[in-house]
VOPAGU-2260 file (C-alpha; in pm, 1 decimal, decimal comma):
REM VOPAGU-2260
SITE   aa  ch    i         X         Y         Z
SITE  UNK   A    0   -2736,1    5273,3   10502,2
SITE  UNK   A    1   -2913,0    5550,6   10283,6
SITE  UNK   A    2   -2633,5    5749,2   10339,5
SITE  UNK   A    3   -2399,5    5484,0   10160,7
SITE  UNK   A    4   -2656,2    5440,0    9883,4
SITE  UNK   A    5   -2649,6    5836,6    9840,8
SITE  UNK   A    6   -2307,1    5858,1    9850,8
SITE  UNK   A    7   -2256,3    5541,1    9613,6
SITE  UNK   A    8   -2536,7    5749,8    9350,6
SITE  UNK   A    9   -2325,8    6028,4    9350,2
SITE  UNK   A   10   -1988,4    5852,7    9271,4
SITE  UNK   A   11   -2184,9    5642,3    9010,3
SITE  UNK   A   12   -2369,2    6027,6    8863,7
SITE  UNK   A   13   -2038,7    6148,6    8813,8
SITE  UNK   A   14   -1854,6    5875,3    8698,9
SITE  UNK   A   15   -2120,2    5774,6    8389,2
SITE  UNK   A   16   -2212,9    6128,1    8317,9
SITE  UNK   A   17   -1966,0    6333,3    8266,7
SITE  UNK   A   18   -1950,1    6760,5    8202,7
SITE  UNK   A   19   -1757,6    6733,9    7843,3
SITE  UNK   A   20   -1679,9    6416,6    7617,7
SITE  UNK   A   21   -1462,8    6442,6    7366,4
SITE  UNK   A   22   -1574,6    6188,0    7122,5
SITE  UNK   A   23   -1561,2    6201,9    6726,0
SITE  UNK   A   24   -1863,7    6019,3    6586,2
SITE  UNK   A   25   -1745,3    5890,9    6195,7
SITE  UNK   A   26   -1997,9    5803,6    5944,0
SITE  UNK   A   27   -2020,1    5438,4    6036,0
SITE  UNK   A   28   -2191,9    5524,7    6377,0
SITE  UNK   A   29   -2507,7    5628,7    6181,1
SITE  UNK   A   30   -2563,9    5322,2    5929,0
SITE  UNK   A   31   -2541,3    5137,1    6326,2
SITE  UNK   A   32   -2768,1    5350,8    6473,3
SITE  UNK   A   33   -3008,9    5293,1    6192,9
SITE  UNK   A   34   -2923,8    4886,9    6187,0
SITE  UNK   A   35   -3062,9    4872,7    6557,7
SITE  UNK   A   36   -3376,2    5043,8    6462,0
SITE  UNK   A   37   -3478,9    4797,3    6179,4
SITE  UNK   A   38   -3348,5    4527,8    6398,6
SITE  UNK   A   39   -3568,4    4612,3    6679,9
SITE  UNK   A   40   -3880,9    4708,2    6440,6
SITE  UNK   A   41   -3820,5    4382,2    6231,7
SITE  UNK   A   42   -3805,3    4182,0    6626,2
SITE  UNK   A   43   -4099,7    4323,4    6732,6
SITE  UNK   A   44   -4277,6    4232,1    6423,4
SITE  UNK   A   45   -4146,9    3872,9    6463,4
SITE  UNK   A   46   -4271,8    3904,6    6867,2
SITE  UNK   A   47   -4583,3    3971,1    6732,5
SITE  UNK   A   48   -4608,7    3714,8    6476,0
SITE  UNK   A   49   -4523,6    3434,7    6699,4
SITE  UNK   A   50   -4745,4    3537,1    6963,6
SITE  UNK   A   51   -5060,5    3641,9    6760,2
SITE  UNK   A   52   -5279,3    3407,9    6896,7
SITE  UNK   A   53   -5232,0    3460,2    7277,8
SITE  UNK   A   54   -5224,4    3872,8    7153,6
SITE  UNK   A   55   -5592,6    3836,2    7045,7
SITE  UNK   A   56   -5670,0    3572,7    7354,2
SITE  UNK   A   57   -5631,6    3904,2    7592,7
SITE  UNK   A   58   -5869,1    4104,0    7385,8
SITE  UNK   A   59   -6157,4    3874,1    7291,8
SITE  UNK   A   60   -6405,1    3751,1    7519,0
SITE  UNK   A   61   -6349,1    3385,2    7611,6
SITE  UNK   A   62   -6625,2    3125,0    7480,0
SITE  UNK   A   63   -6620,2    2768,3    7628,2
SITE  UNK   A   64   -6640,2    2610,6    7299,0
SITE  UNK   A   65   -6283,6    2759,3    7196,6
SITE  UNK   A   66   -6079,1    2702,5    7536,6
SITE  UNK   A   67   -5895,4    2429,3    7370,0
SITE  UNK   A   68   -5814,6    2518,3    7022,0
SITE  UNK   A   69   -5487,9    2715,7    7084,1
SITE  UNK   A   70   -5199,0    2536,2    7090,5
């Protein structure tokens, strides 16, 4: 069985990584580069937003008076 799984990481090592690609990268692949940076900077602020609360919940100490004011 490992062997097959060796053998299988091999094929899939040379298929996905090959020596030379001969690609041509035009202008346009920048401005989409930079697009999926601000998209995931501007998600991750929005991940944070949302979830705030429950963010500060891990981090503060937990008082019985305030067990049931998140919600």
């Amino acid at each position: 069985m490992t062997r097959a799984l060796a053998a299988a990481a091999a094929i899939a090592a040379v298929a996905l990584f090959p020596s030379s690609a001969c690609a041509y990268l035009d202008p346009g692949t920048g401005s989409y580069v930079a697009q999926i940076i601000i998209a995931a900077v501007v998600g991750s602020g929005f991940a944070v937003k949302i979830f705030w609360r429950r963010i500060l919940r891990l981090f503060r100490r937990t008082d019985d008076h305030d067990a049931g004011r998140d919600a």
